[in-house]
C-alpha positions in Angstrom: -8.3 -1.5 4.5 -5.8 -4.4 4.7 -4.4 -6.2 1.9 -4.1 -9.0 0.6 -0.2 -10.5 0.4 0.6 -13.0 -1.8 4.0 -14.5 -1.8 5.5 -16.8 -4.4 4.0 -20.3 -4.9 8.5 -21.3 -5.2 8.1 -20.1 -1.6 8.3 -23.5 1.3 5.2 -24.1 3.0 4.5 -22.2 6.0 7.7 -20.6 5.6 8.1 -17.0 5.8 8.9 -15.3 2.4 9.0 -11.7 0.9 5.1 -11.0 0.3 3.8 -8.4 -2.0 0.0 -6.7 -2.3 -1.5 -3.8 -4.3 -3.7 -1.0 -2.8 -5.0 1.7 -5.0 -2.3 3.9 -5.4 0.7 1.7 -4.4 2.7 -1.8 -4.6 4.1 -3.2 -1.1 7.1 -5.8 -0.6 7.4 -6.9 3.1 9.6 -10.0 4.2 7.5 -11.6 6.9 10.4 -12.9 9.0 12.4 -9.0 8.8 12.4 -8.2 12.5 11.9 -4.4 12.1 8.5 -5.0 10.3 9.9 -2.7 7.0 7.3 -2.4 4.2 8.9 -0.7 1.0 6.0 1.2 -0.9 6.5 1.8 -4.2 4.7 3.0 -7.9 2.9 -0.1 -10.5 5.3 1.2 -12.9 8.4 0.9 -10.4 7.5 -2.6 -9.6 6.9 -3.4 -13.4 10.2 -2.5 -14.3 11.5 -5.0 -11.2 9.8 -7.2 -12.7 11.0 -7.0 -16.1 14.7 -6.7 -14.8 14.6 -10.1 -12.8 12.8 -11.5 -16.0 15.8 -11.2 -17.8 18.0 -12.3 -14.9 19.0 -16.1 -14.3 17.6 -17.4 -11.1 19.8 -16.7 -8.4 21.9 -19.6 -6.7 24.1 -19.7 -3.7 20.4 -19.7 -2.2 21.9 -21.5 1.0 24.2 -19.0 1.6 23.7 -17.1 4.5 24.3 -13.2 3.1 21.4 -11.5 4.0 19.2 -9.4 0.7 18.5 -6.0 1.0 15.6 -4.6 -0.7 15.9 -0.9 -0.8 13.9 2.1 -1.3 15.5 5.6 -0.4 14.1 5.6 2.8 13.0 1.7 3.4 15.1 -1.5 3.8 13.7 -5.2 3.9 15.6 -7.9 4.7 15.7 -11.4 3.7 18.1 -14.4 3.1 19.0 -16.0 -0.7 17.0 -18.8 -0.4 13.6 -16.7 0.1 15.0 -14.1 -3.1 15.5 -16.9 -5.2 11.9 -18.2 -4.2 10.6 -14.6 -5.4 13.0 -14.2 -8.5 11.5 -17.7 -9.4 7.9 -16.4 -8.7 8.5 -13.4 -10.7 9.7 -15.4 -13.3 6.9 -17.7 -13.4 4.4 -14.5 -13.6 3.2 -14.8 -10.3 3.0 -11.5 -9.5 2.6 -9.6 -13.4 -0.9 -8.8 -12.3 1.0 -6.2 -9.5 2.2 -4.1 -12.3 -1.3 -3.5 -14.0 -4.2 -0.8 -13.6 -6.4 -3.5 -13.5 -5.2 -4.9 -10.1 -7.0 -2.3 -8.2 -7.7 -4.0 -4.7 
């Protein structure tokens, strides 16, 4: 079963972004530029409190800078610039993605 990624509406047109989907038992965060293909699996509840965190965080600037973003997981790293974080942050902060962090997204 594939599914479904949705990335953040803050997120340029046809421009590659970090994407997130839901399967039963897990959230997924890929960056669909990252050359090594990395998908970081993790719990609802981690990804709840990720949310909640960049909730309470001002929206990142310096979003043309060119330091890359590293996502991590213990044994997973996506990469992405500032200017596709800040697109997610301002997703996340929109509620874009809330429904991630529930039981009743089960896809």
């Amino acid at each position: 079963m594939n599914p479904h990624w949705q990335k953040s509406s803050y997120c340029s047109e046809g421009a590659s972004c970090i994407h997130i989907a839901a399967t039963p038992t897990a959230i997924h965060l890929t960056e669909s530029a990252d050359p090594t293909g990395a998908i970081l699996t993790t719990t609802r509840a981690a990804f709840g409190t990720l949310l909640t965190t960049l909730k309470r965080q001002p929206a990142p600037g310096g979003h043309d800078e060119p330091t890359p973003v590293y996502i991590r997981s213990a044994t997973t790293v996506v990469t992405t610039d500032r200017r596709k974080w800040r697109a997610f942050v301002l997703g996340v902060q929109a509620g874009e993605f809330d429904h991630f962090a529930t039981e009743a997204d089960r896809t």
